[in-house]
C-alpha positions as CSV (number, residue, x, y, z in Angstrom):
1,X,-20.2,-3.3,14.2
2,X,-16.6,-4.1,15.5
3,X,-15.2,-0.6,16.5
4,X,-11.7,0.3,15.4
5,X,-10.5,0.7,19.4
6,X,-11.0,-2.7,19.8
7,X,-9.8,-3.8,16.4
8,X,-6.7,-2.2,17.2
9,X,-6.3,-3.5,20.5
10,X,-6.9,-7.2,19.0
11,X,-4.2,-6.8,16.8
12,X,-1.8,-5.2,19.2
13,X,-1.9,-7.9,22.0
14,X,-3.8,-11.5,19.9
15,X,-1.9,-10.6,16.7
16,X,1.3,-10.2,17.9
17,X,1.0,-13.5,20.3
18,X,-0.3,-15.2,17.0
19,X,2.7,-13.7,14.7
20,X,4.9,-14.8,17.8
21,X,3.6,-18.7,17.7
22,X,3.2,-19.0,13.7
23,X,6.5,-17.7,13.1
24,X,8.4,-20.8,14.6
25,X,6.0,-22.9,13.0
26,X,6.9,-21.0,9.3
27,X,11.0,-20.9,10.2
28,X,10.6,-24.8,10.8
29,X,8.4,-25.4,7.2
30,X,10.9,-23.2,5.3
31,X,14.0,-25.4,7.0
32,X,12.1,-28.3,4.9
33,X,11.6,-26.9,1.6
34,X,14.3,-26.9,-0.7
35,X,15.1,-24.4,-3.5
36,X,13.1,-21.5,-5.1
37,X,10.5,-22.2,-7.8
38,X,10.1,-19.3,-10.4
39,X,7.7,-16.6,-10.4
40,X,5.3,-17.3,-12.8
41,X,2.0,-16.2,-11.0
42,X,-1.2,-17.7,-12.4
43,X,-3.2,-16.6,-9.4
44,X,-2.6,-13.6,-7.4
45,X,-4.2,-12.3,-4.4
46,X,-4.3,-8.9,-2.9
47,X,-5.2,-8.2,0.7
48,X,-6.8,-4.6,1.3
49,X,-9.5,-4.9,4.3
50,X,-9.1,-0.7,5.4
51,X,-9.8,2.5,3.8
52,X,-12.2,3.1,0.9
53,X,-9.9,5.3,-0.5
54,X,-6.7,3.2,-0.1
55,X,-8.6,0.7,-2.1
56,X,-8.5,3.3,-4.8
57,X,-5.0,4.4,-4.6
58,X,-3.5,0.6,-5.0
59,X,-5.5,0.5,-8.7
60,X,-2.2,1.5,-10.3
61,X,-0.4,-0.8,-8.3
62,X,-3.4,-3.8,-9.8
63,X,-3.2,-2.1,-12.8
64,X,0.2,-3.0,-13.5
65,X,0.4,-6.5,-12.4
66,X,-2.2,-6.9,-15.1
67,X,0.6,-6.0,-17.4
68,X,3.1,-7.7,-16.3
69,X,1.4,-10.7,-16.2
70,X,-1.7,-10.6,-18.3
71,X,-3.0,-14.1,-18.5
72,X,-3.1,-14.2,-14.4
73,X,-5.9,-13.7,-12.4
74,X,-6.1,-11.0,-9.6
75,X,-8.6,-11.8,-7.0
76,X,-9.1,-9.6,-3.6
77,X,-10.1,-9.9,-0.1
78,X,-11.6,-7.0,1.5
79,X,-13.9,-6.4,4.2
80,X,-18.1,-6.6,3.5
81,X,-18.3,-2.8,3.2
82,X,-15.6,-2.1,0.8
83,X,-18.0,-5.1,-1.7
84,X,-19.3,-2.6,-3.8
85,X,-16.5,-0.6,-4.4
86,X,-14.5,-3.6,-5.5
87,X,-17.3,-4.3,-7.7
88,X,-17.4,-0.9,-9.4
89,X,-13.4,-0.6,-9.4
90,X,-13.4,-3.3,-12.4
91,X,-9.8,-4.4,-11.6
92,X,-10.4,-7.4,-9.6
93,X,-11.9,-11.0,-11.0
94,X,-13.5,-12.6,-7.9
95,X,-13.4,-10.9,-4.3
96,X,-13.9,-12.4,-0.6
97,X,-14.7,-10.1,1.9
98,X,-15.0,-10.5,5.9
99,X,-18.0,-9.3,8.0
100,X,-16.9,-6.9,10.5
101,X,-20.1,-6.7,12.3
102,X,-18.7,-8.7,15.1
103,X,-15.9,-11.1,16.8
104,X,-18.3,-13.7,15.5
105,X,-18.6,-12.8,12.0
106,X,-15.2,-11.9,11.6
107,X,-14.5,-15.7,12.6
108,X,-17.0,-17.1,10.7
109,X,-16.7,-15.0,7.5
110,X,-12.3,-15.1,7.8
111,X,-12.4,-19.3,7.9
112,X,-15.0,-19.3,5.6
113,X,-12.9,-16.8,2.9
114,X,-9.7,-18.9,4.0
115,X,-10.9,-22.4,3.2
116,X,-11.9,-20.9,-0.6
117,X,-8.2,-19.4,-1.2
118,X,-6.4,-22.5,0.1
119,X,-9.2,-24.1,-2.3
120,X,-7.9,-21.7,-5.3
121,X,-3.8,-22.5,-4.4
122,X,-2.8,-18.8,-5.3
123,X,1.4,-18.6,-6.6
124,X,1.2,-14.9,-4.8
125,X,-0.2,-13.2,-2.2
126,X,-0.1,-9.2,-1.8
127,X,-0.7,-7.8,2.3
128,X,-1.0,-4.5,1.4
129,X,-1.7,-3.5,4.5
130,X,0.7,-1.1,5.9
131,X,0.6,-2.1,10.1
132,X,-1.6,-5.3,10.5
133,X,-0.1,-8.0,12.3
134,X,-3.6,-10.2,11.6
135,X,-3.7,-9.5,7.9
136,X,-0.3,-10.6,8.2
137,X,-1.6,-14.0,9.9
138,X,-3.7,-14.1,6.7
139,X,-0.8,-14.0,4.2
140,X,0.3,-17.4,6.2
141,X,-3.0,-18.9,6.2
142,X,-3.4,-18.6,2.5
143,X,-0.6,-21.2,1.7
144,X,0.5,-18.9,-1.2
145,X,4.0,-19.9,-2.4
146,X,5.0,-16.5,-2.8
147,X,4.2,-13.7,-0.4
148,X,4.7,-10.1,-0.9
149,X,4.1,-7.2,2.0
150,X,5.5,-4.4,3.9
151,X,8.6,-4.6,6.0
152,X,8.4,-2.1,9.5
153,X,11.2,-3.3,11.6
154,X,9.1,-0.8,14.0
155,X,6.1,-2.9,13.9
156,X,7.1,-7.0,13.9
157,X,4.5,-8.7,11.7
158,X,6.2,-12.1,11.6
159,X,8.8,-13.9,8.7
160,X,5.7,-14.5,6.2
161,X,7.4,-12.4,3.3
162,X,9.3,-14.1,1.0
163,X,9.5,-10.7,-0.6
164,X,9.3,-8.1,2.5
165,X,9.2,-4.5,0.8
166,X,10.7,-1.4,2.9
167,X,7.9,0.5,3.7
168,X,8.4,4.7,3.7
169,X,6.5,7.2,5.6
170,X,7.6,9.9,3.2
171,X,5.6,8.5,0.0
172,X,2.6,9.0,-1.7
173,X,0.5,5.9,-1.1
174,X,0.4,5.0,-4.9
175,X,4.1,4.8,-5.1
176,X,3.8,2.7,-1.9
177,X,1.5,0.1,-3.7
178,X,3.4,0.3,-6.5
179,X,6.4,-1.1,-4.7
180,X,4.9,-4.1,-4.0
181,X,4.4,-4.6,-7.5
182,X,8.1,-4.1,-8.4
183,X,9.1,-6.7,-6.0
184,X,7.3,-9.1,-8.2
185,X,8.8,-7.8,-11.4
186,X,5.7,-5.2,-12.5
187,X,6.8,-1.7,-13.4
188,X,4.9,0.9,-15.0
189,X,5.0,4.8,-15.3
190,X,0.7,5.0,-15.4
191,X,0.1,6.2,-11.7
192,X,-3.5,7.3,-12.3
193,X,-6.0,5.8,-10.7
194,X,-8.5,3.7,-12.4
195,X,-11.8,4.9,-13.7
196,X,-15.1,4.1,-11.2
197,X,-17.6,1.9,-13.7
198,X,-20.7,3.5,-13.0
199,X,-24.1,1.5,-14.3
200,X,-26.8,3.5,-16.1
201,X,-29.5,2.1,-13.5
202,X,-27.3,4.1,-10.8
203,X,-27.3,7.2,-12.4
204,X,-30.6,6.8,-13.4
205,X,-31.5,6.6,-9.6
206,X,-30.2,9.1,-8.5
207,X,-31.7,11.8,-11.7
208,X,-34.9,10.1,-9.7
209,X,-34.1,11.1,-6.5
210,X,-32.9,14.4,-7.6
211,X,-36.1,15.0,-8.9
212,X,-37.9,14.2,-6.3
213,X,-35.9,16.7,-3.7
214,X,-36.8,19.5,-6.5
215,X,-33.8,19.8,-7.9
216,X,-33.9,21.1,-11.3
217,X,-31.5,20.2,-14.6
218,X,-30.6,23.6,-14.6
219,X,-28.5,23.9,-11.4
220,X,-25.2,23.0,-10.7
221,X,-24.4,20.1,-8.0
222,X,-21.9,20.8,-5.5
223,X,-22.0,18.0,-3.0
224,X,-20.2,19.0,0.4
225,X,-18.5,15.9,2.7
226,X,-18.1,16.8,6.5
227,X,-17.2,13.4,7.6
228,X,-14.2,11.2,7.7
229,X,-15.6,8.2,9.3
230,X,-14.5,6.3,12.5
231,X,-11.3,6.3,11.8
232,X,-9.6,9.6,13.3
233,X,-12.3,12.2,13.5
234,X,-9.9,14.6,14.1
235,X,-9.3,15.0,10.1
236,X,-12.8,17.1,10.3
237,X,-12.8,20.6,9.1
238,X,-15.1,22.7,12.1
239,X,-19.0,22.2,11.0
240,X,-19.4,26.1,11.4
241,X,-16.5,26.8,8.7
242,X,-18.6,24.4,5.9
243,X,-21.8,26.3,6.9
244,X,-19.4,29.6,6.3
245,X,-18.3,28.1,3.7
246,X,-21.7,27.5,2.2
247,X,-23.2,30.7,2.6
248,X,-21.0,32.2,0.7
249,X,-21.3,29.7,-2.3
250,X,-25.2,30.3,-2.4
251,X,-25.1,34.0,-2.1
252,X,-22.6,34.3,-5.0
253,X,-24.1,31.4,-7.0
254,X,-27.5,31.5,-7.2
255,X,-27.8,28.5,-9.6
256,X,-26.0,26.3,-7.4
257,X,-27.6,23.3,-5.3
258,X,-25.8,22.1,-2.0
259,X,-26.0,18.3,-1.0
260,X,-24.5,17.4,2.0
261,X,-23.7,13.6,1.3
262,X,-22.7,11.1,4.2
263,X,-23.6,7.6,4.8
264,X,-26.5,6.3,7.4
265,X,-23.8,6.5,10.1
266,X,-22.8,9.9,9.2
267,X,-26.6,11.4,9.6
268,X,-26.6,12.5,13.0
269,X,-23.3,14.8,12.4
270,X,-24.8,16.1,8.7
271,X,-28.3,16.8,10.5
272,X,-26.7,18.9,12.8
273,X,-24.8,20.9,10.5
274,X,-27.4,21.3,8.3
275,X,-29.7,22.8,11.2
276,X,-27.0,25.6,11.3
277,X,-28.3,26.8,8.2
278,X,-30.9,29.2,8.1
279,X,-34.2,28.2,6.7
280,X,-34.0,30.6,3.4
281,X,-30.8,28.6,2.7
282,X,-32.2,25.3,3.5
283,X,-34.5,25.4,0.3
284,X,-30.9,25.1,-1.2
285,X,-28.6,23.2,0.5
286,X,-30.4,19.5,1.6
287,X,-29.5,16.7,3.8
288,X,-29.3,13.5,1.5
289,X,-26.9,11.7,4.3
290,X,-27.8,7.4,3.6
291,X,-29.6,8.5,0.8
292,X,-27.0,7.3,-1.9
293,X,-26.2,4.0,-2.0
294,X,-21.5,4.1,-2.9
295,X,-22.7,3.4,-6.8
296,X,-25.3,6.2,-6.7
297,X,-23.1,8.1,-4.8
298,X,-20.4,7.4,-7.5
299,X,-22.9,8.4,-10.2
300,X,-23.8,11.8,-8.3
301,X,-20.3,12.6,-8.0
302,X,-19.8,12.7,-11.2
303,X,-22.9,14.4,-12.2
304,X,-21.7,17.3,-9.5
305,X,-19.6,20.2,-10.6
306,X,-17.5,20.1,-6.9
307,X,-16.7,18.1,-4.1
308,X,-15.9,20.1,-1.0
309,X,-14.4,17.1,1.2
310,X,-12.2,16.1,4.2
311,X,-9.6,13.7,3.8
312,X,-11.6,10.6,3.1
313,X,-12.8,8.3,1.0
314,X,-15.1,10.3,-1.2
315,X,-12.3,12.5,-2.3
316,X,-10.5,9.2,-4.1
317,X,-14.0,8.5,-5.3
318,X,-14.5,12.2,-6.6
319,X,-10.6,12.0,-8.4
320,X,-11.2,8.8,-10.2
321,X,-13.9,10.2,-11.6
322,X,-12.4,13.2,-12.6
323,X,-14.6,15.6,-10.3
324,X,-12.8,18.8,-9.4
325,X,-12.3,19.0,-5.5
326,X,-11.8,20.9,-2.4
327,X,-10.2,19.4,0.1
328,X,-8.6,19.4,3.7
329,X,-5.3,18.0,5.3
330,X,-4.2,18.2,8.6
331,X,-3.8,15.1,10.7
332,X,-2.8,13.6,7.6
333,X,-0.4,15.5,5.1
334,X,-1.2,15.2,1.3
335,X,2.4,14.3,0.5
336,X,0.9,10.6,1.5
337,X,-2.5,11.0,0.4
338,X,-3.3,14.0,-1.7
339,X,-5.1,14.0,-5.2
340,X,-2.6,14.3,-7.8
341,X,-4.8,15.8,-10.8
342,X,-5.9,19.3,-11.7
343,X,-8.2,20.8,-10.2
344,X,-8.5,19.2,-7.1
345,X,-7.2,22.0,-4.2
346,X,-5.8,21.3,-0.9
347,X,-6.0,23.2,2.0
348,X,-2.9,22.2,4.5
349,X,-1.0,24.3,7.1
350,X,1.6,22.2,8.0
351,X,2.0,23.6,11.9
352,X,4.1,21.9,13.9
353,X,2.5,18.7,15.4
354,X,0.9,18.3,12.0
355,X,1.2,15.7,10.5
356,X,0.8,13.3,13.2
357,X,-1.4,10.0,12.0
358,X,1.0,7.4,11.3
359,X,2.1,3.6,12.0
360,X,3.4,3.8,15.6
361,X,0.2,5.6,17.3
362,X,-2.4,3.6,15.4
363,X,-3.7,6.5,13.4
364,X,-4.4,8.3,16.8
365,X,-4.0,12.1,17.0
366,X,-2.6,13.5,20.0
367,X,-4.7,16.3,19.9
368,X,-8.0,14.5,21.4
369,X,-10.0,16.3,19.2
370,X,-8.6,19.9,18.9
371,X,-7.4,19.7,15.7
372,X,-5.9,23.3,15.0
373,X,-4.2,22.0,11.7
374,X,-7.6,22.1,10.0
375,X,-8.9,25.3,12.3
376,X,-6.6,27.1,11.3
377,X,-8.1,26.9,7.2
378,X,-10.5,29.8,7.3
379,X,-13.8,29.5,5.1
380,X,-12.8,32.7,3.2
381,X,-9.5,31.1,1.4
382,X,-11.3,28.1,0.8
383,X,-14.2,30.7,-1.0
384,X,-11.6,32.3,-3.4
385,X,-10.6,28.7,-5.0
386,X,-14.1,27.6,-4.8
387,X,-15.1,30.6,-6.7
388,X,-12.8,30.6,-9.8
389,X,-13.6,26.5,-9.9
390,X,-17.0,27.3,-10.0
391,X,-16.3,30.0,-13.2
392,X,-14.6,27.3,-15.2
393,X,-11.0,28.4,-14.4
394,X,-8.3,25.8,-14.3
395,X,-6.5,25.4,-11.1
396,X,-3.5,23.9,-9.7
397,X,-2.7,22.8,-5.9
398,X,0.5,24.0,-4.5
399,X,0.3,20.7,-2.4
400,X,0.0,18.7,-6.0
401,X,1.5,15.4,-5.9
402,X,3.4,14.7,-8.9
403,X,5.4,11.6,-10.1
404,X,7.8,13.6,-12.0
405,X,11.1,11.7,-10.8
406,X,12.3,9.1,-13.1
407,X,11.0,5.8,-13.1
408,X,14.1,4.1,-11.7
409,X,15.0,6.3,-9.3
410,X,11.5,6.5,-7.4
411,X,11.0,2.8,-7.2
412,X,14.5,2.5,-6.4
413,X,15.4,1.1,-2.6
414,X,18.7,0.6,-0.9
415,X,17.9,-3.6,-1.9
416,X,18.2,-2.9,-5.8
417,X,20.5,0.2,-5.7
418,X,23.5,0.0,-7.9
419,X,25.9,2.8,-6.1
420,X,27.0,4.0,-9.9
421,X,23.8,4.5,-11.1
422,X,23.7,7.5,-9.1
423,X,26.6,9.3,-9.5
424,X,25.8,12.3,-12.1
425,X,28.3,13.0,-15.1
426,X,29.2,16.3,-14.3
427,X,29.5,15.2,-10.5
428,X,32.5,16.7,-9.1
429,X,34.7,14.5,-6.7
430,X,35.5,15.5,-3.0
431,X,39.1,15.3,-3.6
432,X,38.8,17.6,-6.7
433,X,36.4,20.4,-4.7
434,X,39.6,20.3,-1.8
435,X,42.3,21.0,-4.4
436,X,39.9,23.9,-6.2
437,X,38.8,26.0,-2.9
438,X,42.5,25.6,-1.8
439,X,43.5,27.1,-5.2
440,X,41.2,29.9,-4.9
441,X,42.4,31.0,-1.5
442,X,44.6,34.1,-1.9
């Protein structure tokens, strides 16, 4: 598998050479065309290779392009492992994907996705990407009339946008995505995300496998998440607070079951933890990491009663299908990419130096690994939420992301501002504030 380290260094040094060299070549093709033709998209592709969860979080974003323009197909390109998500997130009508198992493949399987979407002559295509200079190659090589992607003066991506968005650090990544959609004319006030389509045959499976760990119909599901993948391990809770953590569950709740869940990658790390556990409690908590395919997994999440997650991708998977969740921030703040419903808790400090993942360091933490944003969360603060979800009591985060502004102010950007829009009716002028304190002086 092609490591992040070196996909980031590829698009640091080849993509910017490339963006350098195709970027004359674009400013010369554009000199020869003459006019604007009007949007009218038949065909639309959207561009999300990274993050499972990000996936998730631009469904809105899909969602109301589908509105907007409802006779026009929305196609995807993804990488190979985000396949079966795409396929149970029924927004999308065909998808390519790239095979990231090598330098090779990523060739091979790029050209081979390229030639097919010159084939298909899209009207629009959507990088929604937030720092890749290659998937900003892409947009080029797709000979879409229209292109649509974000604009970081910080980060030079080349002149492929006909309509560059301004990107913000300060948003919630669903209002991010939705951007893009307003620069092609899509608005909407629906920010939920779009419910997981999960087949019987999956959740069949997995009441199979369930069965077959002795698990019972009787007991309540809580699966428990300690990874975050590659990317930026430093979003990990410590492995000794979950087995805190999950102690205290089982003593309290003697119906309840704990699954630590994980893919084949993850198993080492979920072994380990779950050797921490003594062996009265490991008749009760059990190691199904690679066990669940993403749709089982899907179709166990939403048997469960609780997630207890980092900040990953099974926490958008665990929202979308309306599973109440536990989560941590640290390295990442949920102001970007918190769950917004009830019942789903965040744990977030806020120190200092927290948070520190963004565009300019390539989602590295300074910290090398001692992450005292997420140390700091103690396993018996995260008990006392845990507990009154478990009784059936309806919570609400205080790090709840709400889109509570009005529409046209929050997808509103110093491009499409009209200065008088803003100005309140009861807004008192600066002059008129001068002449009153002066009057009020003795």
């Amino acid at each position: 598998m092609l490591g992040f380290s070196k996909m980031r260094l590829m698009d640091r040094y080849l993509g910017s050479l490339l963006c350098g060299c195709f970027s004359v070549a674009n400013r010369l093709k554009r000199r020869q065309e003459r006019g604007e033709e009007p949007l009218r998209p038949q065909k639309i592709l959207v561009m999300k290779y990274f993050g499972l969860g990000s996936l998730i979080l631009a469904s809105p974003m899909v969602r109301a392009l589908r509105r907007r323009y409802p006779d026009a197909r929305i196609d995807l390109l993804t990488i190979e492992q985000n396949r079966v998500l795409s396929e149970i997130l029924p927004i999308f009508n065909r998808i390519y994907t790239v095979d990231t198992r090598s330098l090779a493949s990523v060739a091979r399987s790029m050209l081979r996705s390229l030639r097919l979407i010159r084939g298909e002559k899209y009207d629009v295509v959507i990088d929604a990407e937030f720092f890749s200079r290659l998937s900003s190659l892409v947009t080029y090589f797709s000979g879409a009339r229209f292109s649509v992607g974000f604009d970081l003066p910080e980060i030079w991506r080349g002149n492929f946008l006909t309509h560059p968005v301004h990107f913000n650090y300060y948003r919630h990544a669903i209002v991010t995505f939705m951007a893009l959609a307003k620069s092609l004319g899509a608005e909407s006030t629906d920010y939920g995300l779009e419910p997981l389509s999960v087949a019987n045959e999956a959740e069949q499976s997995v009441r199979g496998k369930l069965e077959t760990l002795g698990i019972q119909p009787r007991q309540t599901i809580i699966c428990v998440n300690p990874n975050t993948g590659p990317l930026s391990p430093e979003r990990r809770w410590p492995e000794g607070n979950f087995v805190r953590l999950g102690k205290m569950i089982l003593s309290e709740f003697p119906r309840v079951v704990v699954l630590l869940i994980g893919a084949p990658s993850d198993l080492p790390l979920v072994t380990q933890m779950h050797a921490l556990f003594g062996a009265e409690d490991r008749t009760r908590v059990l190691n199904v990491a690679g066990k669940f395919g993403l749709a089982e997994l899907c179709a166990l999440l939403r048997m469960s009663e609780l997630l207890i997650t980092n900040d990953s991708g099974p926490l958008h998977l665990a929202e979308a299908l309306a599973t109440p969740t536990v989560s941590f921030f640290g390295p990442e703040t949920p102001m970007l990419y918190g769950p917004t419903g009830d019942n789903q808790i965040v744990f977030y400090k806020g120190i200092y130096c927290s948070p520190c993942l963004n565009v300019h360091n390539q989602k590295q933490a300074p910290c090398k690994g001692n992450n005292v944003c997420l140390k700091l969360v103690s396993p018996e603060e995260v008990f006392a939420s845990t507990q009154k979800l478990l009784q059936g009591l309806t919570l609400s985060s205080p790090y709840r992301v709400s889109f509570d502004v009005p529409l046209n102010e929050l997808l509103t950007d110093y491009r499409s501002a009209k200065p008088a829009s803003f100005v309140t009716p009861n807004a008192v002028p600066g002059d008129a504030l001068r002449e009153a304190s002066s009057k009020s002086r003795p």
